[in-house]
mmJSON file of the N, C-alpha and C atoms, coordinates in Angstrom:
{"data_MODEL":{"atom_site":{
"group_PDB":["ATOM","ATOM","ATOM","ATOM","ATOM","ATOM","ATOM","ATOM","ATOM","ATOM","ATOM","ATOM","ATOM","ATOM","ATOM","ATOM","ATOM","ATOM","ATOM","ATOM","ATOM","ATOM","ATOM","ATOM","ATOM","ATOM","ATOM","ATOM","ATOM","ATOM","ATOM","ATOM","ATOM","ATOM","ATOM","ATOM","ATOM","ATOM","ATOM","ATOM","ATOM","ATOM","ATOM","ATOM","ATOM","ATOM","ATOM","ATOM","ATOM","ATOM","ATOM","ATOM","ATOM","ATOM","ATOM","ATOM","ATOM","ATOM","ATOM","ATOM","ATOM","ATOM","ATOM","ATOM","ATOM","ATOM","ATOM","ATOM","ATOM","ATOM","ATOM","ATOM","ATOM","ATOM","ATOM","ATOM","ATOM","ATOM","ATOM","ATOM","ATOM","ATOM","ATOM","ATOM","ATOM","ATOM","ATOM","ATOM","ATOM","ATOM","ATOM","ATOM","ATOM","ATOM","ATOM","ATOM","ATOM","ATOM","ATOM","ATOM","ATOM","ATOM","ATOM","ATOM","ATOM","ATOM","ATOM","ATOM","ATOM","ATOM","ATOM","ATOM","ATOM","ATOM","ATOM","ATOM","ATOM","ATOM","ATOM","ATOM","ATOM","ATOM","ATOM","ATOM","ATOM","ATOM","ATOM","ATOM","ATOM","ATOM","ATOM","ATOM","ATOM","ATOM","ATOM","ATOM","ATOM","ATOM","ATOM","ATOM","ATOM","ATOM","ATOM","ATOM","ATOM","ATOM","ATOM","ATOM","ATOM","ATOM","ATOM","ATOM","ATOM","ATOM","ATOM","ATOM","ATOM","ATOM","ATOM"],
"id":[1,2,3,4,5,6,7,8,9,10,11,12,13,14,15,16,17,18,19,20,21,22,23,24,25,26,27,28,29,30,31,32,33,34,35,36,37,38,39,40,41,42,43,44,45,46,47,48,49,50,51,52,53,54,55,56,57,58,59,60,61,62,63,64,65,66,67,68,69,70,71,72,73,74,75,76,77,78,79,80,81,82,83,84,85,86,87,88,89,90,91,92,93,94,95,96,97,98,99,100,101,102,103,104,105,106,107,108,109,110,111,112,113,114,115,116,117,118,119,120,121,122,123,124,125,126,127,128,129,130,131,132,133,134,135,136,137,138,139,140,141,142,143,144,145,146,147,148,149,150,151,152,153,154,155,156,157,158,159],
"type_symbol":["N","C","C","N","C","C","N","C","C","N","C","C","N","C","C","N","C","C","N","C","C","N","C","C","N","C","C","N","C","C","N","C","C","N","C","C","N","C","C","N","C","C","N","C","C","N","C","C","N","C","C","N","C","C","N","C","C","N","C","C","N","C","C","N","C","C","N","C","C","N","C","C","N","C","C","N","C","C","N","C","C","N","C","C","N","C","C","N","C","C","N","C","C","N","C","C","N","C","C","N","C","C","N","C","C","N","C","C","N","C","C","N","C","C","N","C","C","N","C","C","N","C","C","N","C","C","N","C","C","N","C","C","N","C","C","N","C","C","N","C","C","N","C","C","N","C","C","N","C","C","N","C","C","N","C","C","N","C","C"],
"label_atom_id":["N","CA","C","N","CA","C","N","CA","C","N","CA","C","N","CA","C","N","CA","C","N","CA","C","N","CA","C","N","CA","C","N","CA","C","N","CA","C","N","CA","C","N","CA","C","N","CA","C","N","CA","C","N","CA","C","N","CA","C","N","CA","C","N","CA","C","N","CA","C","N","CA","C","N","CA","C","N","CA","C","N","CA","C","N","CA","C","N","CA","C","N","CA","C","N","CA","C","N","CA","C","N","CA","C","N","CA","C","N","CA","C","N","CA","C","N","CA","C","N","CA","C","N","CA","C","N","CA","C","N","CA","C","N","CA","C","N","CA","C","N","CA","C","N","CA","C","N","CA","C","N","CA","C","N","CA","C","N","CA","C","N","CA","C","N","CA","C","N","CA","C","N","CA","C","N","CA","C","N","CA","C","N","CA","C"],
"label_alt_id":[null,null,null,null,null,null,null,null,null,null,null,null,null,null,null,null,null,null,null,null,null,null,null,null,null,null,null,null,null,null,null,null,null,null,null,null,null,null,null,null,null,null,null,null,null,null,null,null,null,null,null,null,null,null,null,null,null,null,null,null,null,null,null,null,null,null,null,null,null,null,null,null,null,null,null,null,null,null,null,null,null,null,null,null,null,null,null,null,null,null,null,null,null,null,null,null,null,null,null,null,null,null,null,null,null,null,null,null,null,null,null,null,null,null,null,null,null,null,null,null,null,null,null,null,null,null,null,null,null,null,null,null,null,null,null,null,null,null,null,null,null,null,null,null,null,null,null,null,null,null,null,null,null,null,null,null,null,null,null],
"label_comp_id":["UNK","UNK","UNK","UNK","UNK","UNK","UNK","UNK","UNK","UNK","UNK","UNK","UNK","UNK","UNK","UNK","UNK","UNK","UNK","UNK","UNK","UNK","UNK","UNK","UNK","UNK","UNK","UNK","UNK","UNK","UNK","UNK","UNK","UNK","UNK","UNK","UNK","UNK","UNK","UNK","UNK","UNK","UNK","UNK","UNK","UNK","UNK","UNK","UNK","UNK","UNK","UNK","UNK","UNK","UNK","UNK","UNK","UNK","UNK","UNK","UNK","UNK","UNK","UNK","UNK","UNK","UNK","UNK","UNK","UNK","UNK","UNK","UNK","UNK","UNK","UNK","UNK","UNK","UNK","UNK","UNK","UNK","UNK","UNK","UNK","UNK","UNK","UNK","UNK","UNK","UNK","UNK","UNK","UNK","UNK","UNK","UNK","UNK","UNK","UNK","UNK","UNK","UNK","UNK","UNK","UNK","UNK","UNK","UNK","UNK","UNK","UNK","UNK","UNK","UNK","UNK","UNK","UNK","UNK","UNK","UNK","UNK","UNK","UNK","UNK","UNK","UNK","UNK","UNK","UNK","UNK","UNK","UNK","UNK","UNK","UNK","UNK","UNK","UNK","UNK","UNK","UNK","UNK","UNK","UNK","UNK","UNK","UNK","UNK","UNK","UNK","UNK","UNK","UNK","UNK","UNK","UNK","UNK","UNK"],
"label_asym_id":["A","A","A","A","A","A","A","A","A","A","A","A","A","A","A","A","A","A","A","A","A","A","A","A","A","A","A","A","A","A","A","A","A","A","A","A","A","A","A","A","A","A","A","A","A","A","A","A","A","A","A","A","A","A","A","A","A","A","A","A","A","A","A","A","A","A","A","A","A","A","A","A","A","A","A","A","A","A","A","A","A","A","A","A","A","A","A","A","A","A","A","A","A","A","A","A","A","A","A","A","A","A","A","A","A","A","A","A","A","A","A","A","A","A","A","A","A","A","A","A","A","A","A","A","A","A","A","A","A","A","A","A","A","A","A","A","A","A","A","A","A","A","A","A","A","A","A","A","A","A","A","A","A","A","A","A","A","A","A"],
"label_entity_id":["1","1","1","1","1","1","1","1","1","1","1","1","1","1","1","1","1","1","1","1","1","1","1","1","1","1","1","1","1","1","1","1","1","1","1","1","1","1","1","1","1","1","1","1","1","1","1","1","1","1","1","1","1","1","1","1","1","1","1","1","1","1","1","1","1","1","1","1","1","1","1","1","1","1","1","1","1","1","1","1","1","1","1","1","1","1","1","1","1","1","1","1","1","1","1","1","1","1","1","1","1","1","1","1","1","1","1","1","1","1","1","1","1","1","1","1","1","1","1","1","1","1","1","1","1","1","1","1","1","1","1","1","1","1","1","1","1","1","1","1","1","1","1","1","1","1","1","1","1","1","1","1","1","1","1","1","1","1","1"],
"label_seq_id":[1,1,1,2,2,2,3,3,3,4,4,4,5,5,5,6,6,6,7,7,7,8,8,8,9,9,9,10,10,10,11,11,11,12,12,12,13,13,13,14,14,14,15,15,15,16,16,16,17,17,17,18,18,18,19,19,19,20,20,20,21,21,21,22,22,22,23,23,23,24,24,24,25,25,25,26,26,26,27,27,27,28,28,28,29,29,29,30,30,30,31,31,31,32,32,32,33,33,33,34,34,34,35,35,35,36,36,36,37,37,37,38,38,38,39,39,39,40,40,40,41,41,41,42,42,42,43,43,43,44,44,44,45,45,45,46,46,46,47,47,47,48,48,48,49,49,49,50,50,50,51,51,51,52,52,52,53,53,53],
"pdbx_PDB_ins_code":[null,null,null,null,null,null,null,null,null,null,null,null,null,null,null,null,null,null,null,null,null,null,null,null,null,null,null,null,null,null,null,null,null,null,null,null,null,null,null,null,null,null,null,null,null,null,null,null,null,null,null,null,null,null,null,null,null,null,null,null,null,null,null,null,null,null,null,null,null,null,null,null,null,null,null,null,null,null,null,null,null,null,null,null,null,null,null,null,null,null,null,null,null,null,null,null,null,null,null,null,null,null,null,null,null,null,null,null,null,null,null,null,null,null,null,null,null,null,null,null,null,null,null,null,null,null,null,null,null,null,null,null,null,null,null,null,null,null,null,null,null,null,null,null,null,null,null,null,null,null,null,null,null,null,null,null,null,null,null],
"Cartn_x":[7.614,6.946,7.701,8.275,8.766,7.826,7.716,6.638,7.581,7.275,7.901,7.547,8.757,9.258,8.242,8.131,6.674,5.589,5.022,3.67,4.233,5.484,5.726,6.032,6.38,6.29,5.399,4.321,2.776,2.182,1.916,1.8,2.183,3.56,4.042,3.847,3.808,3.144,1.583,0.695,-0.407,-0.795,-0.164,-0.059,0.584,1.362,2.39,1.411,0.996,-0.57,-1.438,-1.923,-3.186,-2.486,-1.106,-0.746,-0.641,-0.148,0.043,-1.092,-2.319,-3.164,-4.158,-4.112,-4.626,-3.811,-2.692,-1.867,-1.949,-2.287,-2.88,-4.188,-5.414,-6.366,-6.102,-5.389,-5.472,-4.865,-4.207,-3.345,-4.039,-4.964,-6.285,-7.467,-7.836,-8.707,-8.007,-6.89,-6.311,-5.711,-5.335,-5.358,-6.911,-8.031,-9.401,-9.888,-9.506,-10.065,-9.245,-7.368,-6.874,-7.225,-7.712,-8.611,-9.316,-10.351,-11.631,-11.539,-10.591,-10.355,-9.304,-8.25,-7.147,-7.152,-7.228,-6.971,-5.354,-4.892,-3.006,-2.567,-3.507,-3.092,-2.47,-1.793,-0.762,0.821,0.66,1.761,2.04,1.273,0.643,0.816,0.566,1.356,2.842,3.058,4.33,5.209,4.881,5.454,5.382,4.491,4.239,5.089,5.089,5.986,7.291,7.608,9.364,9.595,9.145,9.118,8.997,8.407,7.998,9.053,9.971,10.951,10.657],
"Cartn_y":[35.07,34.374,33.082,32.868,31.778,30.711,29.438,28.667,27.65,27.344,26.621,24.985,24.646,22.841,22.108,21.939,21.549,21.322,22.294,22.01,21.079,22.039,20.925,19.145,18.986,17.747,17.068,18.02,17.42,16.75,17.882,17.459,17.017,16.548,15.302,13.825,13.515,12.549,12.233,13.214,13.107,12.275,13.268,12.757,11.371,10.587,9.555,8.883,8.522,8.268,7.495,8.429,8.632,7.579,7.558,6.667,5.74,5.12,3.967,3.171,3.853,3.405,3.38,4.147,3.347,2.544,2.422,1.157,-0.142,0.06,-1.081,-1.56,-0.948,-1.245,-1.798,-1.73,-2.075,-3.42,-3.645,-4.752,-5.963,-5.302,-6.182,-6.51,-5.446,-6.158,-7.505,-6.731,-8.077,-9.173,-9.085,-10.743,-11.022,-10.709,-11.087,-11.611,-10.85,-11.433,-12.816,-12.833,-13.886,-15.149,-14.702,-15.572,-16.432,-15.498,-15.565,-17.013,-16.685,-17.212,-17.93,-18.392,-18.916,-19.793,-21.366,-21.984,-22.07,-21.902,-21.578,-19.963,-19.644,-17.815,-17.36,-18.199,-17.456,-18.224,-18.998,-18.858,-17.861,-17.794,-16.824,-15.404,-15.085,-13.845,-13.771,-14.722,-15.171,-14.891,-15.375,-15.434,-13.412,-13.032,-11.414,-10.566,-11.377,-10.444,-10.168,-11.588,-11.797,-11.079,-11.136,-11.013,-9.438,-8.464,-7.208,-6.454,-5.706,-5.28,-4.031],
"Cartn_z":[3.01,4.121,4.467,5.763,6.124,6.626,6.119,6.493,7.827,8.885,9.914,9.545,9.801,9.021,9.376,10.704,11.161,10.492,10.044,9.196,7.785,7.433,6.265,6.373,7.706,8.191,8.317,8.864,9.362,7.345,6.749,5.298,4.635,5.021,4.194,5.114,6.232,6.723,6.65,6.364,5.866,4.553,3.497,2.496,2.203,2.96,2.73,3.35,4.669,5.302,4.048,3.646,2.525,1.391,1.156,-0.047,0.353,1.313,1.681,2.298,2.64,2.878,1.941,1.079,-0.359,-1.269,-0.982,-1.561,-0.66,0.624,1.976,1.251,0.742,0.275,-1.096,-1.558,-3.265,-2.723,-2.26,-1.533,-1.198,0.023,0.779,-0.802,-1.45,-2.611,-3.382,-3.932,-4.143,-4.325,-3.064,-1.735,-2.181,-1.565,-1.599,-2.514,-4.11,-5.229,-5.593,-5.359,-5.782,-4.925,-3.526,-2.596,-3.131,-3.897,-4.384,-5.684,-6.239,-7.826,-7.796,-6.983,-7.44,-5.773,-5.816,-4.932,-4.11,-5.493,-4.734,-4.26,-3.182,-3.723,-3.001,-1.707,-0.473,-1.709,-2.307,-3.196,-4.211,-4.907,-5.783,-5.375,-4.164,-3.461,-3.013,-2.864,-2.246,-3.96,-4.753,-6.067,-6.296,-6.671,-6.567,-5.824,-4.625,-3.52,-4.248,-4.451,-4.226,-6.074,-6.888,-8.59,-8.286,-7.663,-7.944,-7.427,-7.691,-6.998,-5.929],
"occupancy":[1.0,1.0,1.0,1.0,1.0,1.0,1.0,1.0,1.0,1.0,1.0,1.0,1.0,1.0,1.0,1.0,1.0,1.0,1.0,1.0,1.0,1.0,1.0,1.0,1.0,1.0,1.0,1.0,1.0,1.0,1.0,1.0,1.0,1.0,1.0,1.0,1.0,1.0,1.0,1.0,1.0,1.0,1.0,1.0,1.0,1.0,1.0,1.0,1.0,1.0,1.0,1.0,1.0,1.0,1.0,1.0,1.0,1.0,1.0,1.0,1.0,1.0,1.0,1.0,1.0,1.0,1.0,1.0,1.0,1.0,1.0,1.0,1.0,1.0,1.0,1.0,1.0,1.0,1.0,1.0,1.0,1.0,1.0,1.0,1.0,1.0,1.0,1.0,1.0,1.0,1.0,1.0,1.0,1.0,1.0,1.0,1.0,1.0,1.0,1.0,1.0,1.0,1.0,1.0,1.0,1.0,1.0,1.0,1.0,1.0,1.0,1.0,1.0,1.0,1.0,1.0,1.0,1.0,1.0,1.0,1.0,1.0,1.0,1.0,1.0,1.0,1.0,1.0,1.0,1.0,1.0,1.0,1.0,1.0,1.0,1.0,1.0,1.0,1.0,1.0,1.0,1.0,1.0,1.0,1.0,1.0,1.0,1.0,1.0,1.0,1.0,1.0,1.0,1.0,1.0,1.0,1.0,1.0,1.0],
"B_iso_or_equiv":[0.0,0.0,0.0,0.0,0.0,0.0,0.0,0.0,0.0,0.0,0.0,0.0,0.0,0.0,0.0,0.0,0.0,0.0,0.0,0.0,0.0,0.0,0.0,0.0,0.0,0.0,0.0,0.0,0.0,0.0,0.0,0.0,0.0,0.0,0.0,0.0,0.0,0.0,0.0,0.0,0.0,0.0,0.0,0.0,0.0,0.0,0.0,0.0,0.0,0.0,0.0,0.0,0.0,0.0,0.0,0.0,0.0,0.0,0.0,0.0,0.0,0.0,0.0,0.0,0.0,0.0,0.0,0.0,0.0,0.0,0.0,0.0,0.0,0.0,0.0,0.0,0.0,0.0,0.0,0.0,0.0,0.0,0.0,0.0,0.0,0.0,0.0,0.0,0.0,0.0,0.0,0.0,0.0,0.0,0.0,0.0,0.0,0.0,0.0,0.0,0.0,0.0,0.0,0.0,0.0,0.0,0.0,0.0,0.0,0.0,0.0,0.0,0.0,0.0,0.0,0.0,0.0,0.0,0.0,0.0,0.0,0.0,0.0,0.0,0.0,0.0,0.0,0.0,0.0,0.0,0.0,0.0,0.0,0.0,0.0,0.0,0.0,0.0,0.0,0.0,0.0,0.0,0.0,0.0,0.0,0.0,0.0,0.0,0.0,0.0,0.0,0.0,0.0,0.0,0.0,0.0,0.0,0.0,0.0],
"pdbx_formal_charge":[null,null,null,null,null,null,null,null,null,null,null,null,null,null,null,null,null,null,null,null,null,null,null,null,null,null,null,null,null,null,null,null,null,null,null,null,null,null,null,null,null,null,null,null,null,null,null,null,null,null,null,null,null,null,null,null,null,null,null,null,null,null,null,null,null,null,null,null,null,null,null,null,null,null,null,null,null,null,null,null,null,null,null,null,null,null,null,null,null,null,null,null,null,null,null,null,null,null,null,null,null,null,null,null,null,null,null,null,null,null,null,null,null,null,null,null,null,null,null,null,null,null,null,null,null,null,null,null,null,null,null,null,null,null,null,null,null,null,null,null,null,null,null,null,null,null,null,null,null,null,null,null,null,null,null,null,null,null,null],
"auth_seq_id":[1,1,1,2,2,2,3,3,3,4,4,4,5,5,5,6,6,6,7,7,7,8,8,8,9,9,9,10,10,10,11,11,11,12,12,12,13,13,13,14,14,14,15,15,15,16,16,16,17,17,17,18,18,18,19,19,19,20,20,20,21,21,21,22,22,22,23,23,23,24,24,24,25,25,25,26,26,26,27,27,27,28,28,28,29,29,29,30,30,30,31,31,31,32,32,32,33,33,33,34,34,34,35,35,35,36,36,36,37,37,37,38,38,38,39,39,39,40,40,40,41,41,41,42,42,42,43,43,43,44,44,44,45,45,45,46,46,46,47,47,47,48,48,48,49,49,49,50,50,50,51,51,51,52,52,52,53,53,53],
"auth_comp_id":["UNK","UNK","UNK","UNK","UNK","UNK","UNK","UNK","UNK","UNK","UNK","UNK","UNK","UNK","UNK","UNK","UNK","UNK","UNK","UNK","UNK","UNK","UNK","UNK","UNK","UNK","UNK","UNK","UNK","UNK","UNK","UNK","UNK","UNK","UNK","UNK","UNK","UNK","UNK","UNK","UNK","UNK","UNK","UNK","UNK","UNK","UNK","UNK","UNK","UNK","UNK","UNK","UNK","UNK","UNK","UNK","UNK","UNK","UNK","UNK","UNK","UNK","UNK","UNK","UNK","UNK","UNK","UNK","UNK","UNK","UNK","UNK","UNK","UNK","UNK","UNK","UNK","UNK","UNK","UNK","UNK","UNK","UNK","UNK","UNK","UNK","UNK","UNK","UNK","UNK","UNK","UNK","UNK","UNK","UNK","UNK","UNK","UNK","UNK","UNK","UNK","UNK","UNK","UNK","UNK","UNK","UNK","UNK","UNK","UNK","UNK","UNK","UNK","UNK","UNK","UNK","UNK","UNK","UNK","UNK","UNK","UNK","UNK","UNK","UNK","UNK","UNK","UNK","UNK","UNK","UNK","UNK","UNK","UNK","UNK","UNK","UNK","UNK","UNK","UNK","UNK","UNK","UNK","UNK","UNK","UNK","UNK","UNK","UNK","UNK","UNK","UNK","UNK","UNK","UNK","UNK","UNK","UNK","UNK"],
"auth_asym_id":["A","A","A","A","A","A","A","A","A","A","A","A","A","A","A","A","A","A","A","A","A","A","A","A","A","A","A","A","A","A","A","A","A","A","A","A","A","A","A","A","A","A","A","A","A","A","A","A","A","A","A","A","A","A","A","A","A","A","A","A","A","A","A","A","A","A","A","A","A","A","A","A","A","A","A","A","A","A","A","A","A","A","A","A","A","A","A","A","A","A","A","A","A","A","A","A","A","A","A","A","A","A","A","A","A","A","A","A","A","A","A","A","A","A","A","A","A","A","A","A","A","A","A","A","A","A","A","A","A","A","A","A","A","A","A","A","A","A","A","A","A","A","A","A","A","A","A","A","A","A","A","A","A","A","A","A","A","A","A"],
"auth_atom_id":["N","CA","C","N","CA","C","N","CA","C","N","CA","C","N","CA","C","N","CA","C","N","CA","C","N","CA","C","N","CA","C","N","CA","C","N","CA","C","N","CA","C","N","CA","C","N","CA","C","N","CA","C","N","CA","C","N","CA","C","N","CA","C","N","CA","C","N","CA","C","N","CA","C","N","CA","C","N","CA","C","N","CA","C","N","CA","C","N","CA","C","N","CA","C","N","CA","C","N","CA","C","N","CA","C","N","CA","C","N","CA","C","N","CA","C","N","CA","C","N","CA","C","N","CA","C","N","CA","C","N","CA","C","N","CA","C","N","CA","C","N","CA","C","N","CA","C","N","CA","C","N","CA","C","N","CA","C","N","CA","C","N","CA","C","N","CA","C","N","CA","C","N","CA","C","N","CA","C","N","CA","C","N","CA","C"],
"pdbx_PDB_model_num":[1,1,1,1,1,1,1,1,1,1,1,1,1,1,1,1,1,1,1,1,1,1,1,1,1,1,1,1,1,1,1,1,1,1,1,1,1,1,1,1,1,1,1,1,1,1,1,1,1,1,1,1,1,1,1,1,1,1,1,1,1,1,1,1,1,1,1,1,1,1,1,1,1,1,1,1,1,1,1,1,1,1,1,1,1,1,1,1,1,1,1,1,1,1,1,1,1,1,1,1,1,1,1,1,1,1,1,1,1,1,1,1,1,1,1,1,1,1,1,1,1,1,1,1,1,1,1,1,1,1,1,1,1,1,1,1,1,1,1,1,1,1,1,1,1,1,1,1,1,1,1,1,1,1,1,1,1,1,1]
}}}
């Protein structure tokens, strides 16, 4: 059975979708919590950003 590239395209943009937008959410929690708890926290991200390869 030949499957046409297409669909395999469609399901891998789906899936990539779905990860990155639960890696968008893990992201937004926490920003929110270091919000929440840490008065220095756009540094504090800024430090995270640049340290995480």
């Amino acid at each position: 059975m030949h499957v046409p590239l297409s669909r395999h395209w469609s399901v891998g943009w789906r899936c990539m979708l779905l990860v990155l937008g639960h890696a968008w959410n893990q992201m937004l929690w926490l920003r929110a919590l270091l919000l929440i708890c840490t008065p220095s926290a756009e540094g504090w991200i800024m430090l995270q950003r640049f340290s995480v390869p």
